[in-house]
C-alpha positions as CSV (number, residue, x, y, z in Angstrom):
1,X,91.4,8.8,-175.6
2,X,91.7,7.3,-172.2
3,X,94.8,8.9,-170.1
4,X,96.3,5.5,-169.6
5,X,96.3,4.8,-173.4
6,X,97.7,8.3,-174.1
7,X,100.1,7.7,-171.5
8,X,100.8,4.1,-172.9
9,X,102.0,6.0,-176.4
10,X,103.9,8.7,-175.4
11,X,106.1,5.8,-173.9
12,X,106.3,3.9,-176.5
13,X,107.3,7.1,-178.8
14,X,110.1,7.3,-175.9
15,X,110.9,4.1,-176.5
16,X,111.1,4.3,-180.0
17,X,112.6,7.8,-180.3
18,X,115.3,6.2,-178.6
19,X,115.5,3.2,-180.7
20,X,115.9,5.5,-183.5
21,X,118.5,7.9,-182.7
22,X,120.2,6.8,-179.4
23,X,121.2,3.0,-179.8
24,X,123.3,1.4,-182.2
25,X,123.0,-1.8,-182.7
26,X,125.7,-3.3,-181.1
27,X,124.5,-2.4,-177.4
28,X,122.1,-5.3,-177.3
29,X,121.7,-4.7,-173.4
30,X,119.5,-1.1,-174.1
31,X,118.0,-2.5,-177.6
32,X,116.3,-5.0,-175.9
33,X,115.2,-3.0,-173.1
34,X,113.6,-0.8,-175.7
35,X,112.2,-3.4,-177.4
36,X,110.8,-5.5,-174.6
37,X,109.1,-2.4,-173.5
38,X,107.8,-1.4,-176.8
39,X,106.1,-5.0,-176.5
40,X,104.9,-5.2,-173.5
41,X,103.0,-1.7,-174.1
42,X,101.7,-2.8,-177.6
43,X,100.3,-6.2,-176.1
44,X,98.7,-4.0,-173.2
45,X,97.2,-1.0,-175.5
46,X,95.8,-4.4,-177.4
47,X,94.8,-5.7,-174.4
48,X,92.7,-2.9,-173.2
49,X,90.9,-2.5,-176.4
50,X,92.6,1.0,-177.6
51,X,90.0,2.2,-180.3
52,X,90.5,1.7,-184.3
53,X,91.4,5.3,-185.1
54,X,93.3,5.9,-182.2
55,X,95.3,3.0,-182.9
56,X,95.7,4.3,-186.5
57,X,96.4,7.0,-185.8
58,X,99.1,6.1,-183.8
59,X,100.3,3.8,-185.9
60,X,100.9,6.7,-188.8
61,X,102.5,9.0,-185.7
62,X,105.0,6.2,-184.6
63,X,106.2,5.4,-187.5
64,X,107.2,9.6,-188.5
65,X,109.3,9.6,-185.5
66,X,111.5,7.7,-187.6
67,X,111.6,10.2,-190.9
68,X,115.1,11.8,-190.7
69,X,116.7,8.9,-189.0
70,X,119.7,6.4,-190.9
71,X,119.2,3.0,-189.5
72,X,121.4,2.1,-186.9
73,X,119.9,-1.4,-186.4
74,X,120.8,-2.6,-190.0
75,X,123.2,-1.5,-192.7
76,X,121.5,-2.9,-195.5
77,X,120.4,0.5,-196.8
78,X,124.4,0.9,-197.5
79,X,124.0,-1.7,-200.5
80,X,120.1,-0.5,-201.7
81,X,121.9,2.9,-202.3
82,X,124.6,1.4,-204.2
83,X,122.5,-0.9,-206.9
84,X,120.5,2.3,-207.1
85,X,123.3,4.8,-207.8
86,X,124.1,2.1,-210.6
87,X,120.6,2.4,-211.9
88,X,120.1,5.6,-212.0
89,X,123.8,5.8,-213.5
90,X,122.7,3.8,-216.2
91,X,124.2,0.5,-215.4
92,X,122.6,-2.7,-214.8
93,X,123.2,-3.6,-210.8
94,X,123.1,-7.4,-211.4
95,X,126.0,-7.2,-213.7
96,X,128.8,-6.9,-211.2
97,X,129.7,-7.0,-207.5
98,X,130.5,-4.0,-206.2
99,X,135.0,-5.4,-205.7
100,X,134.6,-5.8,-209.0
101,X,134.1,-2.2,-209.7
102,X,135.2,-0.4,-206.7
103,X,137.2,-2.8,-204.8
104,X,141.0,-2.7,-204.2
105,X,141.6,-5.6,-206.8
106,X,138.9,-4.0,-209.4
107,X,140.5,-4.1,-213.1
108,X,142.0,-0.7,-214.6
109,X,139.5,-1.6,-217.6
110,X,136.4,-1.1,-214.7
111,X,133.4,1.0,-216.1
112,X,133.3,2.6,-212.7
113,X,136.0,3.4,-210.8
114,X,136.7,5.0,-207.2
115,X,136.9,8.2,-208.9
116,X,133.0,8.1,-208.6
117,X,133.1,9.7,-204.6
118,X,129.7,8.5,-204.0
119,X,130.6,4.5,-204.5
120,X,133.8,5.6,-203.4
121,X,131.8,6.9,-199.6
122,X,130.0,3.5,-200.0
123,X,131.9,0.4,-200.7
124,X,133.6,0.1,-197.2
125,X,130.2,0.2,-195.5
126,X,128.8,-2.8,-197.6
127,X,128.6,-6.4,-195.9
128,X,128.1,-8.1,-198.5
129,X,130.6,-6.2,-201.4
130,X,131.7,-9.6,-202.6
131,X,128.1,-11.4,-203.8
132,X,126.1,-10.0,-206.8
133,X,122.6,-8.6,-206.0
134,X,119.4,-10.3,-205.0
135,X,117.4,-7.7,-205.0
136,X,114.6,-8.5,-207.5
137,X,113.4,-5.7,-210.7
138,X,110.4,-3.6,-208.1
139,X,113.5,-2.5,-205.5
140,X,116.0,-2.0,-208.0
141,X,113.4,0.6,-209.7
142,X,112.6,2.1,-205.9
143,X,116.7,2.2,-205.1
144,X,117.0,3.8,-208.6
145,X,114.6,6.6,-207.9
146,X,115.0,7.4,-205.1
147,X,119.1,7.3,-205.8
148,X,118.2,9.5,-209.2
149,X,116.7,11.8,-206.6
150,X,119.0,12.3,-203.9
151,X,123.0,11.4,-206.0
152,X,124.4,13.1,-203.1
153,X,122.8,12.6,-200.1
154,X,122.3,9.7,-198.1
155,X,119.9,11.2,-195.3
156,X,117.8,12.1,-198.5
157,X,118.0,8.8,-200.1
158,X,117.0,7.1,-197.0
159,X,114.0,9.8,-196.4
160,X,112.7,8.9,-199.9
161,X,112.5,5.0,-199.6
162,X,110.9,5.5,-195.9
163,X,108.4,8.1,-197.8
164,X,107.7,5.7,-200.1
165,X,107.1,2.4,-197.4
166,X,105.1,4.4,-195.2
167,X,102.9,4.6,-198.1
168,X,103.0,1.2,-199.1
169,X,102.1,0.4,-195.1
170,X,99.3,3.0,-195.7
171,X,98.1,0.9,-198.7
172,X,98.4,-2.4,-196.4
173,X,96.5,-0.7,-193.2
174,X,93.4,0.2,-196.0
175,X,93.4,-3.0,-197.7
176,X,93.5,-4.9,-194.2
177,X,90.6,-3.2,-192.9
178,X,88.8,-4.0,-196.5
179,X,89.4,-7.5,-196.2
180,X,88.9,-8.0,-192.6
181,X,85.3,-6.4,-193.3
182,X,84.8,-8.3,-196.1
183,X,85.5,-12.0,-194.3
184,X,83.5,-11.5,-191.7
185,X,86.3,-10.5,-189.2
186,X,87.2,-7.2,-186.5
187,X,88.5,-4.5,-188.4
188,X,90.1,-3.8,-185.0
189,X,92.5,-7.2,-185.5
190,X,94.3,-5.0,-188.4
191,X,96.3,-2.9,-185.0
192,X,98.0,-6.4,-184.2
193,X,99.9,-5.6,-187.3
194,X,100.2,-2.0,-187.6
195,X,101.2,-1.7,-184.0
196,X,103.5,-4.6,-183.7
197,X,107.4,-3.1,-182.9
198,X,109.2,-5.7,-184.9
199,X,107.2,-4.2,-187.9
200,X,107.9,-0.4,-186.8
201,X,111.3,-1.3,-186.5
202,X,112.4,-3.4,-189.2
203,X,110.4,-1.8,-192.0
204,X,109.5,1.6,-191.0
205,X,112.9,1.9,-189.3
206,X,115.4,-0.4,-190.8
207,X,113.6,0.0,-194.3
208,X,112.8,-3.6,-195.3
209,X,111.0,-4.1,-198.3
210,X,108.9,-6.8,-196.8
211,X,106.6,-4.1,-196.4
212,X,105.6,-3.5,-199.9
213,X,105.5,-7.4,-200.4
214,X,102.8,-7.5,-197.8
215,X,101.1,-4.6,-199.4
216,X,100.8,-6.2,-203.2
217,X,99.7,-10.0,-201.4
218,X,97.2,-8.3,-199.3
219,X,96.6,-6.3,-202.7
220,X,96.2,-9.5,-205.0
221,X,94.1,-11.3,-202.0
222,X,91.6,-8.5,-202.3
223,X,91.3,-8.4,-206.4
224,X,90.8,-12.7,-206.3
225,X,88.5,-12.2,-203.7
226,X,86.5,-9.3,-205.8
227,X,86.8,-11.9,-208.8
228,X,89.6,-9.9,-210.3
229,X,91.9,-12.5,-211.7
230,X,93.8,-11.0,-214.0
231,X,94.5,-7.8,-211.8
232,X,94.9,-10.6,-209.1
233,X,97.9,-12.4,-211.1
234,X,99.7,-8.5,-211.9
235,X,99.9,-8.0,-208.5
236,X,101.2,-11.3,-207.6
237,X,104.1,-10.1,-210.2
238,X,104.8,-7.3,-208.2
239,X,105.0,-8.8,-204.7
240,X,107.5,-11.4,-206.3
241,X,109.5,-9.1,-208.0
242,X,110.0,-7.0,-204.9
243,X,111.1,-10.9,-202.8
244,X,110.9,-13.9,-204.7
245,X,109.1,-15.9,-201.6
246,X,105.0,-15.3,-202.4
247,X,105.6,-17.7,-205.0
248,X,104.9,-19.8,-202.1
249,X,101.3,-19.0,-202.6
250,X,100.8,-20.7,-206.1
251,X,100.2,-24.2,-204.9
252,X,97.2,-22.6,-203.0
253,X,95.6,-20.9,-205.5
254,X,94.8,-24.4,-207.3
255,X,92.0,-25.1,-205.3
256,X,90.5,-22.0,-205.6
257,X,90.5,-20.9,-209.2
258,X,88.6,-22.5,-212.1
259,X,91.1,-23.9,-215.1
260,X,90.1,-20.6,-217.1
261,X,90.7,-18.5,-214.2
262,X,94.0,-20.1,-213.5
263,X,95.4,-19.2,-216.9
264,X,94.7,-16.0,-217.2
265,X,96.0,-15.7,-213.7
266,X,99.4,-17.4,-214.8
267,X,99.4,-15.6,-217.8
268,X,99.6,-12.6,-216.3
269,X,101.5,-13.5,-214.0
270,X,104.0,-14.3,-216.4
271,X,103.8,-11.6,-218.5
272,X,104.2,-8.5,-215.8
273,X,107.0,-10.2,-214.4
274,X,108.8,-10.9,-217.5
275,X,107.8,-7.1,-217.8
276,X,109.8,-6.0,-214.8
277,X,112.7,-8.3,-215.6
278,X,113.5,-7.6,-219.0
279,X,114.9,-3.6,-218.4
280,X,117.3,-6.1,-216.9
281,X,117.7,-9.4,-219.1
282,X,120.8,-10.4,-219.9
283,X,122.7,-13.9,-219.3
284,X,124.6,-11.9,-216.5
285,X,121.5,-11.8,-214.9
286,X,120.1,-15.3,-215.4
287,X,123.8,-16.9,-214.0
288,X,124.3,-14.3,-211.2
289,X,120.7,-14.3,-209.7
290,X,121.6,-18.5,-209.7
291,X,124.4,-17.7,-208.0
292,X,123.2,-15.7,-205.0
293,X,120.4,-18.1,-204.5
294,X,123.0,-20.9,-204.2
295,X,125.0,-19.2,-201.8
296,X,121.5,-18.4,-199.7
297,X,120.3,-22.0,-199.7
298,X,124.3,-23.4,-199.2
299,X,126.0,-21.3,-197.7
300,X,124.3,-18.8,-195.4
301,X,123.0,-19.2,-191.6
302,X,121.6,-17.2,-188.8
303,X,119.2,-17.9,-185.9
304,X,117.8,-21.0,-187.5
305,X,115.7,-23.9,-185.8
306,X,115.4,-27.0,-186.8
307,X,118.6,-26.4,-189.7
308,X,121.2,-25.6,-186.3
309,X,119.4,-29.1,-185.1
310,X,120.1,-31.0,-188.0
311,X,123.7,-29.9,-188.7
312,X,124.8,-30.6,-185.5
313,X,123.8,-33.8,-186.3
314,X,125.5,-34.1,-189.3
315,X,128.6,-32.6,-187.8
316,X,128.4,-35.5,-185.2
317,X,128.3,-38.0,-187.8
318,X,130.9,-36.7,-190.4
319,X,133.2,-33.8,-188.8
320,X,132.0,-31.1,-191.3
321,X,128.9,-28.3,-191.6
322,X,126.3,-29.6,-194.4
323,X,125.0,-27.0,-195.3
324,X,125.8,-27.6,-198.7
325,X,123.1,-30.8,-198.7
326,X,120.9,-29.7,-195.9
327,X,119.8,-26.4,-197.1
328,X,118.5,-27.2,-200.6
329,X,116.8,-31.0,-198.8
330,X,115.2,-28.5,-196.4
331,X,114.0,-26.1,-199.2
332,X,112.7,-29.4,-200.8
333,X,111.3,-30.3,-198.0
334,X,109.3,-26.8,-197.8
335,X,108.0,-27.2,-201.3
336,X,106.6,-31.0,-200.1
337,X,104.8,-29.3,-197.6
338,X,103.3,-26.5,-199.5
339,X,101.8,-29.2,-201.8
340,X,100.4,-31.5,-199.0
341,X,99.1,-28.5,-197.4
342,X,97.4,-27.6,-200.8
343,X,96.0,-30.6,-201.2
344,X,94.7,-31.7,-198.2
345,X,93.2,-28.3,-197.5
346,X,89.2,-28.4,-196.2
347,X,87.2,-25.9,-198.2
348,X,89.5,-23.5,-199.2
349,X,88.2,-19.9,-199.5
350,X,89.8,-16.8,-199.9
351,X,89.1,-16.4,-196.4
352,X,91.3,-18.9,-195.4
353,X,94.0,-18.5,-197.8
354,X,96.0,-16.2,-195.0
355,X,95.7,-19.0,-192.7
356,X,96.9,-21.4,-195.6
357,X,99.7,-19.0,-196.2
358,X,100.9,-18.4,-192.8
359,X,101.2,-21.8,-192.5
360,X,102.8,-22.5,-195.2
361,X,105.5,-19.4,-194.3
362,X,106.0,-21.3,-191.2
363,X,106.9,-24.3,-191.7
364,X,109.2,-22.2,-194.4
365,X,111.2,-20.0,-191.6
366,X,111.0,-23.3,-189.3
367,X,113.5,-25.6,-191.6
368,X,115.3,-22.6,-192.8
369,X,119.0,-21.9,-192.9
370,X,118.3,-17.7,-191.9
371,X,115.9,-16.3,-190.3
372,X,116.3,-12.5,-190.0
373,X,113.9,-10.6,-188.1
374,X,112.5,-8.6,-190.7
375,X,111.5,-12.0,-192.8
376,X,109.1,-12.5,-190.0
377,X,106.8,-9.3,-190.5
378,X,104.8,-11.4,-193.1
379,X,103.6,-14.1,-190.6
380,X,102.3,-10.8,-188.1
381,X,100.4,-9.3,-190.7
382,X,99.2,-12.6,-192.2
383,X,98.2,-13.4,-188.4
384,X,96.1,-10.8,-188.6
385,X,93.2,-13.3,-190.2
386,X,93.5,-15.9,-187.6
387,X,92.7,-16.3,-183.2
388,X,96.7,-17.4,-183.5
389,X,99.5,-15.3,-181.1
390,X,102.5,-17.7,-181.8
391,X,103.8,-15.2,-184.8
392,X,102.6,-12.3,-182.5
393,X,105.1,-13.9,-179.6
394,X,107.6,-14.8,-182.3
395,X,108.4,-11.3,-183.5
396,X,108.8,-10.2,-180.3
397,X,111.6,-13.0,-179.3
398,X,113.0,-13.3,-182.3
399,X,114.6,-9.7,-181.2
400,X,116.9,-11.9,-179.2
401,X,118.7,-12.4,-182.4
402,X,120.3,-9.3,-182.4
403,X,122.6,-10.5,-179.7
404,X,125.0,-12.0,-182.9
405,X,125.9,-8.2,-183.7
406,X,127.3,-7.5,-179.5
407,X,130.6,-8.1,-181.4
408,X,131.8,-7.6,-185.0
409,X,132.5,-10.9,-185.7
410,X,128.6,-11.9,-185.6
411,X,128.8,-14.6,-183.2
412,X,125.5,-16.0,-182.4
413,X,124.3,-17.3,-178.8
414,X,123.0,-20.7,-179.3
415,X,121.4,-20.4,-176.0
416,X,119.0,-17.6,-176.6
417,X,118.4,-19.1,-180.1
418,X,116.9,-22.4,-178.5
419,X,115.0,-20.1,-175.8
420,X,113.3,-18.4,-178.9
421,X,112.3,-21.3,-180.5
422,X,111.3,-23.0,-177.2
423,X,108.5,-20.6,-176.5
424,X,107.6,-19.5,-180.1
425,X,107.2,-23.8,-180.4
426,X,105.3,-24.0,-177.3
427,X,102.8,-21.0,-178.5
428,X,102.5,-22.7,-181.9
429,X,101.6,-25.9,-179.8
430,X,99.1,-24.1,-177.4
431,X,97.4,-22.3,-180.9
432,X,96.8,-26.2,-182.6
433,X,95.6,-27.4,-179.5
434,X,93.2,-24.6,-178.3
435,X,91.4,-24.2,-182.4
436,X,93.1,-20.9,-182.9
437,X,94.6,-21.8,-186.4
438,X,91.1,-23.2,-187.1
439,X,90.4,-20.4,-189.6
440,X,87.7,-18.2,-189.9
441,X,83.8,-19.7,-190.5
442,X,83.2,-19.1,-194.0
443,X,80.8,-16.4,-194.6
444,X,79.1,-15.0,-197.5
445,X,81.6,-13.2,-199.4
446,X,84.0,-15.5,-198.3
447,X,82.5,-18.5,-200.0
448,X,84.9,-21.7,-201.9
449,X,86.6,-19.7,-204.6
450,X,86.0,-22.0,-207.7
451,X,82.3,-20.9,-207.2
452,X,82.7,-17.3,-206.9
């Protein structure tokens, strides 16, 4: 290894080490420090062509400095623990929000009460103790182990899910190198993922399950594109019953699968993911799952683009927030898209279908009503497959959202917002007009899928 890459990693371990276990998340002055540093090494080390194992190497090494540490940029983890102390207590997490069992106006006829110290230890840290869960069968099962596990201790339940992600993001790292052999492309592209700090952080550190997600699409990708189908369509289940938003991805598989192929696809599909809901079924389920989606298309905001845009307008025009109309018209809007981009798709391949998907993802988080860092670790990885920067650039600004938690209230700074989206936009303008989002040639094993 050169000196100036080894020198290059130790800092960014510094960097990271720090991150992990000397700043909390309100200090956004030293977080983005940190984090601008962290980036501006990872773009360099990329940069000066740091070798594939070296780089994977240090990708695995980064990512342990993390191990013992609680995550002090996000207090999600507070609620996984909770649906999975549920679960592995035997009750169904979708059934109730947590006032309902453990708050202050919780009926004496509760199934749980506070008497039960760990929910006890728990409730006050939730943020969101008032809304049912959204987290779909695949966590639940994860929370529930690693809860069944570790009844007792947090550190331990937190160690087990970060076991378990730095195993999916094993799976990922193998499976990108596959298929970045396979279409024709530099295994070496696979470090503009592995490396990138927003995906250290957020998933590795602040234990986001988009990581697994990325591991079963990159996981079905691989099976379609091997002529595995059915396989193809189980592990399509499993990325949307970890987050419901590969579903995305259907319109494009159209194009490239064969009518026969297509239904045995679907009816796997169907069938695995009826398989993972039905431990849970119930009509509890069906309305409260409804429920949490309407609150996230109607009700829920945070450093969003073209949404903060059009409300303003609509606050101009009637003296109230429309969210109410403007999320789900948005959502719409999405799912117009995805269809026009299916169909007016040129050759599609399963070489292209990351570029198709990216796409597609973007134009999802652009006319969203919440864009949280973590939701953008699926446009790096699927990145990876294209000459584009603009989602490489995006996950490093979109850090500038954590200004919102400077003060418990959660007040956002329009101003950085707009400067985010100003330079991720002019990226995305300089990719279109210089071929990058081109796509790769097509190559021999990458050929039109309906002929495969």
């Amino acid at each position: 290894m050169k000196p100036t890459h080894f020198i290059g990693l130790l800092l960014s371990a510094a960097a990271y080490g720090l991150l992990a276990y000397a700043t909390p998340r309100p200090a956004f002055g030293p977080l983005v420090g940190l984090l601008a540093l962290a980036f501006g090494l990872y773009w360099w080390l990329l940069k000066t062509a740091l070798l594939l194992r070296q780089g994977l190497l240090a990708a695995l090494l980064l990512r342990l400095l993390w191990l013992p540490a609680l995550p002090a940029l996000s207090d999600d983890y507070h609620r996984f623990r909770w649906d999975g102390l549920l679960l592995s207590q035997g009750h169904n997490p979708y059934r109730h929000r947590p006032d309902e069992l453990a708050g202050p106006d919780k009926p004496a006829s509760s199934e749980l009460t506070t008497n039960n110290q760990q929910l006890a230890t728990i409730y006050p840290r939730l943020n969101s103790p008032h809304y049912y869960s959204v987290y779909p069968p695949v966590d639940q099962a994860v929370f529930g182990l690693a809860a069944g596990l570790f009844p007792a201790s947090e550190r331990g339940f937190v160690v087990a899910l970060r076991v378990l992600l730095l195993l999916a993001e094993a799976a990922t790292a193998g499976l990108l190198l596959a298929l970045l052999r396979r279409f024709g492309q530099p295994p070496e592209r696979a470090l503009w993922y592995l490396l990138n700090p927003l995906v250290v952080v957020e998933l590795t550190g602040n234990l986001h399950f988009e990581g697994l997600v990325g591991c079963f699409v990159l996981l079905m990708l691989w099976l379609l594109a091997r002529g595995r189908t059915a396989a193809g369509g189980g592990a399509l289940a499993l990325a949307v019953a970890t987050k419901l938003l590969p579903l995305l991805v259907l319109p494009l598989l159209l194009r490239r699968l064969l009518w026969p192929q297509l239904l045995r696809f679907g009816l796997v599909l169907g069938v695995v993911l009826a398989g993972l809901f039905v431990p849970f079924l119930s009509l509890e389920l069906i309305e409260n799952i409804g429920r949490s989606l309407n609150l996230y298309f109607r009700s829920f905001e945070f450093n969003a683009s073209v949404y903060y845009l059009v409300r303003a307008v609509g606050q101009w025009v009637s003296g109230y927030n429309q969210i109410a109309l403007l999320g789900p018209a948005l959502a719409l809007l999405t799912a117009t898209g995805g269809l026009l981009l299916a169909a007016t798709e040129r050759r599609p391949t399963w070489a292209t279908l990351p570029r198709a998907l990216l796409l597609l993802l973007t134009l999802y988080f652009l006319l969203a009503t919440t864009v949280h860092p973590w939701y953008l670790t699926p446009l790096v990885l699927l990145s990876v497959f294209t000459r584009a920067r603009y989602a490489l650039v995006w996950s490093g600004m979109v850090v500038l959202s954590y200004a919102a938690y400077r003060t418990t209230a959660y007040t956002e700074s329009l101003g950085l917002v707009a400067l985010e989206y100003t330079v991720v936009l002019a990226v995305l303008l300089l990719d279109f007009r210089q071929g990058r989002l081109s796509g790769p040639q097509p190559e021999v094993q990458s050929r039109p899928a309906r002929h495969a």
